[in-house]
Structure formats: C-alpha cells, structure tokens
C-alpha positions in Angstrom: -35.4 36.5 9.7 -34.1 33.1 10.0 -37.5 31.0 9.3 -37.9 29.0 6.4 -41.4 30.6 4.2 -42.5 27.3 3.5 -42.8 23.8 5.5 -41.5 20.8 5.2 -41.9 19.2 2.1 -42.6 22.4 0.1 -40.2 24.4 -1.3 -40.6 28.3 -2.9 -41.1 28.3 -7.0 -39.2 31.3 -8.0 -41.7 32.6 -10.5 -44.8 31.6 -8.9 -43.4 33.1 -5.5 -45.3 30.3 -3.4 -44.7 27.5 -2.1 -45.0 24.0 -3.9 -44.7 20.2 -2.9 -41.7 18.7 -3.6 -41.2 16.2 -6.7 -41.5 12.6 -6.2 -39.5 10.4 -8.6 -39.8 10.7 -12.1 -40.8 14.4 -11.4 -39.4 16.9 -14.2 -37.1 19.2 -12.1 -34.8 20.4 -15.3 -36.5 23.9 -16.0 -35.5 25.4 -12.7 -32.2 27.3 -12.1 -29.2 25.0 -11.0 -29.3 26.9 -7.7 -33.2 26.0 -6.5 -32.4 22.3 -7.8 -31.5 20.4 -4.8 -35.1 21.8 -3.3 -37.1 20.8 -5.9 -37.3 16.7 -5.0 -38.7 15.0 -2.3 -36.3 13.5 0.5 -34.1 10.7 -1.0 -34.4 11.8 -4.3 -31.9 14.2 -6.2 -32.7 15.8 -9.5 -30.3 14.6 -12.1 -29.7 15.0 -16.0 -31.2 12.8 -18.3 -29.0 10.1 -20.2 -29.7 11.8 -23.5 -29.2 14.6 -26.1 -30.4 18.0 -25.0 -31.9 18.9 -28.4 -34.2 22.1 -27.7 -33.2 25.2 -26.0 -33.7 24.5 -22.7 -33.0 27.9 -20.7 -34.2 29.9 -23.1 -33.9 33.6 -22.8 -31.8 33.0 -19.6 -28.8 31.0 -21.0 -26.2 31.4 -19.1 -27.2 32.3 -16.2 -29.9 29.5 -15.0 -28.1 26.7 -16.2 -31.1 24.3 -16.7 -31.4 21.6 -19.0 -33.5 18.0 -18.8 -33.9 16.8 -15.4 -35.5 14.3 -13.8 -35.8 13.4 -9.7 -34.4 9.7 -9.5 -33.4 7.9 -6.5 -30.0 9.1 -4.5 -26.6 7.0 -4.5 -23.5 6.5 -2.9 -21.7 9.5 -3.6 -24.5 12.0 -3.5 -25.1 14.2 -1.2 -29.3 13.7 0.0 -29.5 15.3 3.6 -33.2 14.2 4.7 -36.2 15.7 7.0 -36.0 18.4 9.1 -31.8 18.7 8.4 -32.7 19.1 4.8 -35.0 21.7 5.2 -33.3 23.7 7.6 -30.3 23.7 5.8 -31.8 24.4 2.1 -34.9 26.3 2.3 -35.4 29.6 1.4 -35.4 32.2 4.6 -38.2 34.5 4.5 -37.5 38.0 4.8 -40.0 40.4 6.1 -40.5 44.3 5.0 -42.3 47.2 7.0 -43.1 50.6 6.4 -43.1 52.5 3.0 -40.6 53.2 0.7 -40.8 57.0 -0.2 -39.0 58.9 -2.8 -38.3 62.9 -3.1 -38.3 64.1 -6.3 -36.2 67.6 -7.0 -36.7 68.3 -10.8 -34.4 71.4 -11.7 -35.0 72.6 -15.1 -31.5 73.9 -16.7 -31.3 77.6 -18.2 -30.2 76.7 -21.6 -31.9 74.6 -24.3 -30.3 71.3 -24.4 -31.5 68.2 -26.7 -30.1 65.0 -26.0 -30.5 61.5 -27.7 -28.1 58.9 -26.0 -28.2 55.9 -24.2 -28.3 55.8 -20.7 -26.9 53.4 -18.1 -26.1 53.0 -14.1 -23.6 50.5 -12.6 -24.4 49.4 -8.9 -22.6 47.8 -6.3 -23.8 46.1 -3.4 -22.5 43.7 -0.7 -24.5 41.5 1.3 -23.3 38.3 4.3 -24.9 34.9 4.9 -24.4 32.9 7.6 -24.2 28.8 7.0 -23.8 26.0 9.5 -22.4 22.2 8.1 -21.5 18.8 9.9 -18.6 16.8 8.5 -17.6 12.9 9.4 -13.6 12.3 8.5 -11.0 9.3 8.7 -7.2 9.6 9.4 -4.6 6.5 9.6 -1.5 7.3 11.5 1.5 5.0 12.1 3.7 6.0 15.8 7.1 4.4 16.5 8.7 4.8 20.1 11.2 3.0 22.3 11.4 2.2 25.2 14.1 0.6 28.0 14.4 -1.8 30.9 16.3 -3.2 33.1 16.0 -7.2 34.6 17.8 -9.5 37.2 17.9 -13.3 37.3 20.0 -16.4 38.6 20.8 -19.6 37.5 23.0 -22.6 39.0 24.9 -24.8 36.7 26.7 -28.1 37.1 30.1 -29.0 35.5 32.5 -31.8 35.4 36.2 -31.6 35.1 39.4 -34.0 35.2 43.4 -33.2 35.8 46.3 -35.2 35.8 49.2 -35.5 37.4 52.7 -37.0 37.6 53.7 -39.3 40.3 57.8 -39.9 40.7 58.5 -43.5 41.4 61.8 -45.0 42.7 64.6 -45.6 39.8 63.4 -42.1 38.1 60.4 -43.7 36.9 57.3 -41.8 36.6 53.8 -42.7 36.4 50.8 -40.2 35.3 47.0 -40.1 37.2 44.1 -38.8 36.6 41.7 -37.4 38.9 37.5 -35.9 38.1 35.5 -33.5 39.7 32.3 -32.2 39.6 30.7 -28.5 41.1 28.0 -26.7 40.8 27.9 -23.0 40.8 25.0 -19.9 41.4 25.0 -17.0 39.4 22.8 -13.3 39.4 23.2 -11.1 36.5 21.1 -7.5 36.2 20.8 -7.0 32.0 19.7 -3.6 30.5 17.6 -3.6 27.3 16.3 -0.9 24.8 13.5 -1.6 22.1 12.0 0.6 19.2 8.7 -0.3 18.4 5.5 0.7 15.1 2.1 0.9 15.6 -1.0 1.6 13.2 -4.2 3.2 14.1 -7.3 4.7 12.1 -9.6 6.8 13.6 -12.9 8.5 12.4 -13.9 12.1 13.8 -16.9 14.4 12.9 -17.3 18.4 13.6 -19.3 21.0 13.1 -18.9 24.6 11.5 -20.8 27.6 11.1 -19.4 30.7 8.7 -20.2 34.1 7.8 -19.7 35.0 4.1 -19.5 38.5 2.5 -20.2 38.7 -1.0 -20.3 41.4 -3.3 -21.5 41.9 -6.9 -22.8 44.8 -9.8 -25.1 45.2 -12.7 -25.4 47.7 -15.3 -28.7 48.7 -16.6 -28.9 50.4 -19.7 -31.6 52.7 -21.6 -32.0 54.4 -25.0 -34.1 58.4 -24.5 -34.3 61.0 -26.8 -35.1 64.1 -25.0 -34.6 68.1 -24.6 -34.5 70.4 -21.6 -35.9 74.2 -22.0 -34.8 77.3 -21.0 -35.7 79.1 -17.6 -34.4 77.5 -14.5 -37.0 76.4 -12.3 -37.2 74.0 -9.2 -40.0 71.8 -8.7 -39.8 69.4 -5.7 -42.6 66.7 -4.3 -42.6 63.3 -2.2 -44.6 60.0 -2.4 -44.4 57.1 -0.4 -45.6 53.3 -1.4 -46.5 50.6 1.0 -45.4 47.0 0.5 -48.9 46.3 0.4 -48.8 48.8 -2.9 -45.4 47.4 -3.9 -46.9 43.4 -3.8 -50.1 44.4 -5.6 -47.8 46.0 -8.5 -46.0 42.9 -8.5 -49.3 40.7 -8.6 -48.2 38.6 -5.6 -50.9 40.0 -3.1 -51.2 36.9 -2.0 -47.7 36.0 -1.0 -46.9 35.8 2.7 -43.2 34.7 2.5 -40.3 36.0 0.9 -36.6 35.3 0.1 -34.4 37.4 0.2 -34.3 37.9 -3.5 -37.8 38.4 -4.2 -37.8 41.0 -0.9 -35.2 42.8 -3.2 -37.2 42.8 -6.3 -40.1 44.1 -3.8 -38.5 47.0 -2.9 -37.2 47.9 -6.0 -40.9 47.9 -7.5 -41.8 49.7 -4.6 -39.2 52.5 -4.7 -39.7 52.9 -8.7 -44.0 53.2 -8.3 -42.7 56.1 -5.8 -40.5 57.6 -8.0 -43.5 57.5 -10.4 -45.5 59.1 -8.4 -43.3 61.8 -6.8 -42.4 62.5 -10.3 -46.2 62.6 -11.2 -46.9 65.0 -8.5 -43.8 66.9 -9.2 -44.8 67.4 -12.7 -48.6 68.6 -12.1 -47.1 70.9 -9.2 -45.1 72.7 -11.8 -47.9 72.4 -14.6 -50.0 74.4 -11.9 -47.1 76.6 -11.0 -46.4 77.6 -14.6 -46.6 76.8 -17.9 -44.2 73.4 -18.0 -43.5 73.1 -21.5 -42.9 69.5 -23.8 -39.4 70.0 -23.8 -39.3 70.4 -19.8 -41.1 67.4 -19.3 -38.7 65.8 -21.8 -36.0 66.5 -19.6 -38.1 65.5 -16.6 -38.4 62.6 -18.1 -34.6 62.0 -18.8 -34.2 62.4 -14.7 -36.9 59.7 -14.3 -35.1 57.3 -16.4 -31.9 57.8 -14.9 -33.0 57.4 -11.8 -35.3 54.2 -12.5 -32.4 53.3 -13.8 -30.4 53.5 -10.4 -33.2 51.7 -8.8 -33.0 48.9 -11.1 -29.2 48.3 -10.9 -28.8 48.6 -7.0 -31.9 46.1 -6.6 -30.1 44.0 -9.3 -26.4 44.6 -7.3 -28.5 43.9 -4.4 -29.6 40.4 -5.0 -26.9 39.0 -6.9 -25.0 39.7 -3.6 -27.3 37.8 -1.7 -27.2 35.1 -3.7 -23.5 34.5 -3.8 -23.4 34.5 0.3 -26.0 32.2 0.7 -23.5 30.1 -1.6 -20.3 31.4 -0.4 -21.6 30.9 3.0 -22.3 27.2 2.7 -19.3 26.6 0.9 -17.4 28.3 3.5 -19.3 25.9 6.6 -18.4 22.6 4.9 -15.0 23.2 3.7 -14.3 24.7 7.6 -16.1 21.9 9.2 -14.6 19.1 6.8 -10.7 20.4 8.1 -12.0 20.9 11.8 -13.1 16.8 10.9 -9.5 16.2 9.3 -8.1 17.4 12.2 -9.4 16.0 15.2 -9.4 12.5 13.3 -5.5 13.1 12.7 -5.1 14.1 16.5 -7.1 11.0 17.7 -5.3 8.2 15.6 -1.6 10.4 16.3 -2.9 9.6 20.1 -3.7 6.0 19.9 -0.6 4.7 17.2 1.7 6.4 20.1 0.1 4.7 23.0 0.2 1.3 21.4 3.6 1.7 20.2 5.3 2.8 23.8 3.1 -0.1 25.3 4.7 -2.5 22.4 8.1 -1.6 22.9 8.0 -1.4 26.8 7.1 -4.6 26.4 9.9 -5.6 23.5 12.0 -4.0 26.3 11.6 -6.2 29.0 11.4 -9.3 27.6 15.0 -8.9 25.8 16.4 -7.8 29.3 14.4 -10.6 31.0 16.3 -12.6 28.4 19.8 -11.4 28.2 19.8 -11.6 32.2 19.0 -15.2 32.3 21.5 -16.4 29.9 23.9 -14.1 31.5 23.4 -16.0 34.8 23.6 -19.3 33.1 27.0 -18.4 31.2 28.5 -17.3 34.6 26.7 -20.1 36.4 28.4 -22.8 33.9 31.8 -20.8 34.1 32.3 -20.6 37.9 31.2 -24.2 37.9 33.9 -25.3 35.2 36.5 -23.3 37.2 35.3 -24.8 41.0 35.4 -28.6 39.1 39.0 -27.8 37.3 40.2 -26.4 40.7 39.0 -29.6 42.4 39.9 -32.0 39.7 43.4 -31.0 39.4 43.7 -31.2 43.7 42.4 -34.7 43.9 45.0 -35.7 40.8 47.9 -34.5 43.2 46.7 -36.3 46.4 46.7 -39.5 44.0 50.1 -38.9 42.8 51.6 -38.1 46.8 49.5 -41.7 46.8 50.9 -43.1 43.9 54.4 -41.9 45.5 54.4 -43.1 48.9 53.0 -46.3 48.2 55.9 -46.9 45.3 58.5 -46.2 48.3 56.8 -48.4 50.7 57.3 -51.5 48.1 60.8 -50.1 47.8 61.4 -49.9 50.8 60.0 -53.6 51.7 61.8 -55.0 48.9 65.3 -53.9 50.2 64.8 -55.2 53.5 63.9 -58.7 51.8 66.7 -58.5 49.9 69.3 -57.5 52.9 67.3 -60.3 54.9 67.8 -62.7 52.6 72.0 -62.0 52.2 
C-alpha cells in the first residue's frame, strides 16, 4: 500500500519494528543506519555528527553497511534540507505493506541409489528486482540577457530664416564704374521623412518551481553460504509432503505479534521466516512419512538434511536479493523525482526570463528607433529649411543689387546729361 504505518511524529525503529516518537534536540540519533536518519528527529531538527573523535566502534558488527557513528538532533540551517509536517511525513515515512494468506512449501525428498558422503560448503546467489515510485517539488532561478532591433520611420518640418547680400557694378559716364551692395532676407519651410534602426540589451531573472514524480527499478543479490557434512544412502526412494504457515505463524516466529505495520523490508523478512518454518515442517512431515513408510536410515536423513539446507539457503538469499532491491528504489526513486523536478524547475525559469529579456529589449529598441528617426527628421528639415532660405535671400539679394546699379546708372547719366546742357547754355 501507499499509507505510512506510523503517524505523524513517529517514525518505525528498525529492530523494535514499532513505531517511536521522534527525537527532540539533543536526542542521540547516531546508532541508526544512515538511511532511517532523516526520520529519526522531530520537525526542524536534522540529525548531525558530533564535532569530535569517534573513538569506539560505533556500527559494530554492521560496519559498512549501516554507516552510523555519533549523532545528535540539532537545530536545521541554511543549506539543509528539513521538509516539515505532513510534507515530511508523506514523503519519508515508511509505507506499510500488508500480507495475506499462507506461505506453503512442497517438499519432494528423492533419496539417490548410490552411497554418496559429502562435506562442503554450500551457498545460493539470488537476484531480485523491485520499483518505487517518488514524487519531489523543486524552486529554480535563471538570468537571461535578450538583444533585438528594431526600425522606424518619422516626418517633421521646420522653417528657417536667412539673410544674404550681393553686389553689383554700376557703369558711370567716362568709363567709370561704381560697385553697390544690396541685402535680403527669406525664410523658407521644409518636411523631411527619416528612417532609423536600433539594436537594443535587456536583463531579466526569473524564479520557477515544478513538480516530479518517478518510477525507479532497482535490482540487487546476496549470497548465503553454509558449511554440512552429510551422506546419502542407497535405494532410491521418493518421499513428498506440503505445509503451509500463516503470517500470523510467521510474526509469532519472528516475536513481533504485536506489530500491525510493516515496511516493505521487514514484510520481506516476514515471508522469508514464514516460507523457511514451512519448509521445516514439510520437511518434518516428509521425513516421519518416510520413517513410517520404511526404514529411513541416518545417512538418508543426512542427505535430507543437505536438501533442507540448500534450500533454506535459497529462501534466505532471495529474501535477502529481495530487500536490498527495495531499498535501493525507494532511494533511486527519490533521487530520480528531485533531480527530474529540479531540471523541469531549470527550465521553465530559463523559458520565463528568455520571454521577459526579449520583450523588454524589442520595447527598448522600438523605442531607440523612433526617437533617432524623430531626430534625424527634424534636423533634416532644419538643414533644408536654412538652405532654401539662404538660396531665396542670395536670389533676392543679388536682384535688389542690380536694380541699384540700373539706379546708380541712370541717375549718373541724368547729371551727365544736365551738365552738358549747362555747359552748351553757358557757350
């Protein structure tokens, strides 16, 4: 199933198989395994190595495998990872896994026809594979710098004023000449349409979370091994007889009769002990069926024996196999949900901060845009404005300075003119 065995605040002790309130600060949480730590404190609280010399063997006959050494729960930090409440729990406790029915065994002894004595070791390797699924949340920042450019195209007029002068050369009687000077002053309009093109960077950071859920499949072995000295005799004979074992049997060989919860690893353990006290006892029956049948001999139940062993032996590697594989997807499985959910986080940060740095840069370089056209069409119209205006004034200028010199010229020949008469007068 999917329910946690224990409540909120509890977590399940490995070898007491029940469930136990969590630690509160100061609480020694070094002797469990480095896998049941982060269930052993209360909320806010993380259990964490103590600041000095391990000095005693701490995981005694399992070093190497549980990986504990003094611990104490202390109060949680930046940088640690303390999920609280009903989070915490869901995501950490121990699922209970429920059994029904019996586990039932059927023995076939087969007794060899020739006398064989055997002293050896013996040993089974198991495999077994087993999936876990895992959900995990995941907050994430991205920074992302866009550049785009943009274009546009602007019209404006200006009128300008400008003030010119000419001269000329007026042609007086005798072949004298006399030069005048003449000013004008126009003004002139102008429109001018100017096209500009700007590039523009923008900056944005932008925080995303996501969620993931994975399925992980692990796989692992284990060899169990076992020293027999034993012999088989003569005659063939087959002897064959079932048993079956309850998990009510199974939990009262274990002494947890009062358990009402299980992990998944101690559900494995279950029905090993139960398939094994089966085995017993199909073997038992087995044994007494052919003790009633016939004479069964030492050296027949020797090699009866030798069957059992190798087959407890089975037993005990697959149920081994069986929850190491567990294990490792419950792990894998977690692992797996945050690493997916911390991308999927990545990602939809990048995509949102790629989305805002390239709206704010086209609207900064539209904008760039049109103010450089708005400018280069104004001075444009002012340049042509000032121009036209120069060329009307020069135009006009240089006019006026020939009407004054046809002035100039007529009036020089009119005092000429006078001056003869006088002169013819006077003679």
């Amino acid at each position: 199933t999917t329910d946690c065995i224990c409540p909120l605040g509890k977590f399940w002790h490995w070898r007491l198989h029940k469930c136990i309130t969590q630690g509160a600060w100061g609480y020694e949480c070094g002797f469990f395994p480095e896998e049941h730590k982060h269930r052993v404190c209360q909320d806010g609280l993380a259990c964490k190595a103590i600041a000095t010399a391990d000095n005693y063997n701490s995981p005694g006959k399992f070093q190497g495998t549980a990986r504990s050494r003094p611990a104490t729960c202390v109060q949680c930090v930046t940088g640690d990872s303390c999920p609280t409440g009903e989070k915490r729990h869901q995501a950490h406790c121990a699922v209970e896994a429920k059994l029904t029915g019996d586990a039932c065994v059927t023995v076939k002894i087969t007794l060899p026809p020739k006398e064989v004595h055997v002293n050896e070791e013996l040993s089974h390797t198991a495999t077994a594979t087993a999936s876990a699924t895992a959900t995990a949340e995941a907050t994430a920042t991205a920074s992302h710098t866009a550049e785009a450019t943009a274009s546009a195209q602007k019209s404006a007029s200006a009128i300008a004023q400008a003030t010119a002068s000419a001269q000329a050369v007026a042609k007086l009687p005798g072949g004298e000449t006399q030069t005048v000077t003449a000013e004008a002053t126009e003004s002139a309009e102008a429109q001018v349409t100017h096209s500009a093109e700007a590039s523009e960077k923008a900056t944005h950071e932008a925080t995303a979370s996501a969620s993931a859920t994975e399925t992980f499949e692990a796989q692992a072995s284990h060899t169990a091994y076992q020293k027999i000295a034993t012999a088989a005799y003569p005659e063939p004979s087959v002897v064959e007889a079932i048993a079956c074992v309850s998990v009510e049997e199974g939990k009262t060989r274990m002494g947890i009769e009062d358990v009402e919860g299980m992990g998944k690893v101690l559900s494995a353990e279950l029905t090993t002990v139960m398939q094994e006290k089966a085995l017993e006892e199909a073997t038992k029956k087995a044994l007494e069926k052919a003790m009633l049948d016939r004479d069964v001999s030492a050296k027949e139940a020797a090699s009866t024996a030798k069957m059992q062993a190798a087959e407890k032996l089975k037993m005990e590697a697959e149920g081994a196999a069986s929850a190491k594989a567990a294990e490792l997807a419950e792990v894998g499985a977690k692992s797996a949900a945050e690493a997916a959910a911390k991308a999927a986080a990545e990602a939809a940060a990048k995509a949102k901060a790629q989305g805002t740095a390239g709206a704010a840069a086209g609207e900064k370089s539209a904008v760039a845009a049109g103010a450089a056209a708005e400018e280069g069409a104004q001075n444009g119209a002012e340049s042509q404005a000032k121009d036209a205006a120069l060329a009307k004034a020069s135009d006009a200028a240089a006019a006026a300075a020939g009407e004054k010199a046809t002035q100039v010229e007529e009036e020089a020949k009119a005092a000429a003119d006078a001056a003869a008469a006088k002169a013819a007068a006077d003679a």
